[in-house]
C-alpha positions in Angstrom: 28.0 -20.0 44.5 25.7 -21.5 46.8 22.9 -19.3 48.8 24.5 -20.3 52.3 28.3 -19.4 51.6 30.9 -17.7 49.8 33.0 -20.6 48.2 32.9 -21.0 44.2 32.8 -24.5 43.1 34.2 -23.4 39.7 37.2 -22.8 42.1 37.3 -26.0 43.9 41.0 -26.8 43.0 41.8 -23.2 45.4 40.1 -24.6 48.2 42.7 -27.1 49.6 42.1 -26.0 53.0 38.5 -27.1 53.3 37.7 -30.8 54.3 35.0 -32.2 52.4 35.2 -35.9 54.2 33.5 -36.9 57.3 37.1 -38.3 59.4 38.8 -34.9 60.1 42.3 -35.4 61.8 43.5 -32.4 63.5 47.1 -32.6 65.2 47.2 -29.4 66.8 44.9 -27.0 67.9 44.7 -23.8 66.7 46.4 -21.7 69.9 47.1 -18.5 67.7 46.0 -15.1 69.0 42.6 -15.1 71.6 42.6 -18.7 71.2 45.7 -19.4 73.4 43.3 -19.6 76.5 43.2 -22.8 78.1 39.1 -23.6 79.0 38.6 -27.1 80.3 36.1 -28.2 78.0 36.7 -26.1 75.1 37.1 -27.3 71.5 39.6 -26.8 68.4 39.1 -23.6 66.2 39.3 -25.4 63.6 35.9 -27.0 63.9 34.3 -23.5 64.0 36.4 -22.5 60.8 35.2 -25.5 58.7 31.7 -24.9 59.6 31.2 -21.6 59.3 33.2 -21.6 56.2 31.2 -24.8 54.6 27.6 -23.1 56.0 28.2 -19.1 56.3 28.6 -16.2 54.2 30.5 -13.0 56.0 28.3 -10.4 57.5 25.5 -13.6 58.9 25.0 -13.8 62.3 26.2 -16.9 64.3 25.0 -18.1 67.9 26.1 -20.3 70.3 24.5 -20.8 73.0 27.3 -22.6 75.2 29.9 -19.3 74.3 32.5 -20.9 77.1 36.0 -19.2 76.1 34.3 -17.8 73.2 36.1 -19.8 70.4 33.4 -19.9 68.1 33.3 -16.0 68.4 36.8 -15.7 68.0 36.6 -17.7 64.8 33.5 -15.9 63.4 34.9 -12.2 63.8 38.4 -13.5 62.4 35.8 -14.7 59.6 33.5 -11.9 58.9 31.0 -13.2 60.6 28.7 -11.3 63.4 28.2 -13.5 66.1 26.3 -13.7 69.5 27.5 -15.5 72.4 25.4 -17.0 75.4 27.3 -17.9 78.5 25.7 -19.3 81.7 28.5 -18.0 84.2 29.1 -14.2 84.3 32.7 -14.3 84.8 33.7 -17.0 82.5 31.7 -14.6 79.5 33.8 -11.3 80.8 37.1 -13.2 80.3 35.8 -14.5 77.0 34.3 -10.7 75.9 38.1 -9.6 76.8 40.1 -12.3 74.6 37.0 -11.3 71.7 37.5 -7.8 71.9 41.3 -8.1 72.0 41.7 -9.0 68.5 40.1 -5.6 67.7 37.6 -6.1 64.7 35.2 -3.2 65.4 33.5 -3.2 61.9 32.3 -7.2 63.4 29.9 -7.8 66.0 30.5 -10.1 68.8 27.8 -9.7 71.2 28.3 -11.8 74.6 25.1 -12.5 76.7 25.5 -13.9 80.3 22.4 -16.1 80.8 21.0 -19.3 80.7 20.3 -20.5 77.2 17.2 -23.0 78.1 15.1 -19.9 78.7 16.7 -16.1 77.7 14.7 -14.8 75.2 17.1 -13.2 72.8 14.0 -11.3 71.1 15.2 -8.3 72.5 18.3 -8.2 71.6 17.8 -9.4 68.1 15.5 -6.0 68.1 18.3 -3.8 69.2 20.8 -5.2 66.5 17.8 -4.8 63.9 17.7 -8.5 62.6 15.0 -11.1 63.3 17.4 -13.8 62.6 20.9 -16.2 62.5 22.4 -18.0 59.8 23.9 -20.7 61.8 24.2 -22.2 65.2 27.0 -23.9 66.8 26.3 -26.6 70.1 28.8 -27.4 72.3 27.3 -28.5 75.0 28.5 -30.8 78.3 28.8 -34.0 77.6 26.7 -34.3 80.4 28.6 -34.7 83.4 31.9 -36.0 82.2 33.3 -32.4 83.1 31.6 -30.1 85.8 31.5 -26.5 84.8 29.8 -25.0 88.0 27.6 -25.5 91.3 24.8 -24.0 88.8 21.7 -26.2 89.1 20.9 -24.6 85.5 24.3 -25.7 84.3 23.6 -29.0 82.3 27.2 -30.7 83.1 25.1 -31.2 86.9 22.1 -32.9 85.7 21.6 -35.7 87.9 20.4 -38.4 85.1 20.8 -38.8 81.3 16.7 -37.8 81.2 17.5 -34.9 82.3 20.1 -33.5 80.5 18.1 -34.7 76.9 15.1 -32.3 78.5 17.4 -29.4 78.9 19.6 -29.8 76.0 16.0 -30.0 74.4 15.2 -26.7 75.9 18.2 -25.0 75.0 17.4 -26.4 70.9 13.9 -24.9 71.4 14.6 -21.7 72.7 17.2 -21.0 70.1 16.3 -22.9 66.7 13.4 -20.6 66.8 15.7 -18.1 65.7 17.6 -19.8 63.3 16.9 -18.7 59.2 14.9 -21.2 57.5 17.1 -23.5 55.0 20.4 -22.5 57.3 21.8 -24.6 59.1 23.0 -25.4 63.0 25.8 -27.6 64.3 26.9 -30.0 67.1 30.3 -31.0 68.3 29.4 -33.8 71.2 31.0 -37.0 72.4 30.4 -40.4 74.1 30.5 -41.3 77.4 32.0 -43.8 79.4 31.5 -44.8 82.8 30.7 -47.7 84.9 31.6 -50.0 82.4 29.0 -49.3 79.8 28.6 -46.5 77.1 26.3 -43.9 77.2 25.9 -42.6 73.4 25.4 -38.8 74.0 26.1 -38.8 70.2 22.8 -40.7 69.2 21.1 -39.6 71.8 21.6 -35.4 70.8 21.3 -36.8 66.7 17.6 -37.5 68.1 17.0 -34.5 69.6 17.3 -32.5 66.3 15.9 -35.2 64.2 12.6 -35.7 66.3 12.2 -31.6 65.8 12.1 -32.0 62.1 15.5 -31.2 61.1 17.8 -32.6 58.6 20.7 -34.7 59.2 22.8 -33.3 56.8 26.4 -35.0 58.0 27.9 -37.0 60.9 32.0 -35.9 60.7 34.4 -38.3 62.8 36.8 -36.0 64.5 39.8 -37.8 65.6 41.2 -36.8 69.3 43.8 -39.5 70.0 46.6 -38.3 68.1 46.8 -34.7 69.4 50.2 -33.5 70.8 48.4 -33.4 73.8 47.2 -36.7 74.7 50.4 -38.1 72.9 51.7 -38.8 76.5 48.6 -40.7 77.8 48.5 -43.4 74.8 50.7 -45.9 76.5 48.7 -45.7 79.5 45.4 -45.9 78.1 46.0 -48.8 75.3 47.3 -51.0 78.3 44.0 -50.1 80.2 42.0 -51.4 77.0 44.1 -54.7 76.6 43.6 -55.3 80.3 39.5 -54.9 79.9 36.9 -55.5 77.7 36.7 -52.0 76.2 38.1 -49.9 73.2 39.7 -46.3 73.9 37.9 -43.3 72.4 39.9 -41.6 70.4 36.2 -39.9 68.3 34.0 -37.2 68.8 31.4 -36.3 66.7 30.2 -32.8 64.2 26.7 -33.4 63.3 25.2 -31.1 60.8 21.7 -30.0 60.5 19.3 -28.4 58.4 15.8 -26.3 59.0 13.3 -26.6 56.2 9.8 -25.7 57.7 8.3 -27.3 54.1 10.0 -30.6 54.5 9.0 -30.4 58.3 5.0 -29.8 57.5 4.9 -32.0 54.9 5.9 -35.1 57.2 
């Protein structure tokens, strides 16, 4: 059994709801329970159930520090898993802390911070829960500005250029990585844009973040969009758009897995 989860390899064979490739094709999303609620922006539970299941062990502690509708929560206390949630808009967290608590896991904490994740200093807390520590980290972030969340000048969906939202995504992984367990492990789920004709790779351009702050690239996942039930009505539309121009319709986003080994990091 491996130190960072509960799954026996000797049991492999059991495990036939676990991906283990890097295309994941996901039809539907998960709508069961809290996760019925509709957030513009939010992703499939599923992610957060392959994750934490692939890099978490019940009772660790999970953050993410863009909590939104609070699926990763959802997902962690349905899991075992304690979990802390950062949101940057107050009531966006209540309703979130509302759909968490509704699924009434008391013996699991789900603790939901409103605040903004470039700069809170979750020290405190982590004192009043009595651990020093998380096991893994989920990202979500904006892709930039493809979606506007708020009028927040802090929110990082209104940065003005592609500069600045690599200095405060940068922010948000230095202010939060700190806390993260050496040899665990963080996530990102993050896509391209496109706009103006061209592409902007938010993909690469997050991968670097990580990679220039000495993690570990330990997997790059192809998640497969287009053939959800619910852009099933829009392919028509789109394909003809693509045959009319000189483009090709995203139907991708990325997981990108990471690893923090200090050892590996000071030896470089």
């Amino acid at each position: 059994m491996a130190k960072y989860n509960d799954l026996d390899p000797k049991k492999w064979k059991e495990y036939d709801d676990i991906y283990t490739d890097s295309l994941w094709i996901i039809n539907k999303r998960d709508n069961s329970g809290a996760h019925k609620f509709r957030y513009h922006g939010n992703f499939v539970p599923q992610i957060a159930y392959q994750l934490l299941s692939r890099y978490t062990k019940k009772g660790d502690w999970v953050l993410d520090p863009f909590m939104g509708s609070g699926t990763t929560l959802i997902e962690a206390q349905r899991m075992g898993r304690n979990s802390i949630g950062i949101e940057l808009q107050d009531i966006i967290a209540r309703e979130a802390e509302e759909r968490i608590k509704s699924e009434n896991k008391p013996d699991i904490n789900s603790i939901i911070i409103t605040g903004d994740s470039k700069k809170y200093d979750i020290s405190n807390k982590f004192k009043e829960l009595g651990i020093e520590s998380v096991q893994f980290i989920m990202y979500h972030p904006p892709y930039w500005d493809i979606i506007k969340f708020s009028d927040n000048n802090e929110d990082l969906s209104n940065c003005k250029t592609i500069d600045a939202f690599k200095e405060d995504f940068g922010k948000v992984i230095d202010n939060c990585n700190r806390f993260l367990e050496n040899g665990r492990y963080c996530g990102i789920v993050i896509g391209d844009k496109y706009a103006d004709s061209q592409i902007t790779p938010l993909g690469s351009i997050c991968m670097n973040l990580f990679l220039e702050r000495g993690l570990i690239l330990k997997a790059i996942i192809v998640k497969n969009f287009g053939n959800t039930e619910g852009k099933s009505n829009q392919q028509a539309i789109w394909r003809y758009r693509a045959m009319s121009a000189d483009y090709y319709v995203f139907k991708h986003e990325y997981i990108m897995v990471f690893k923090k080994d200090e050892k590996k990091k000071k030896v470089k």
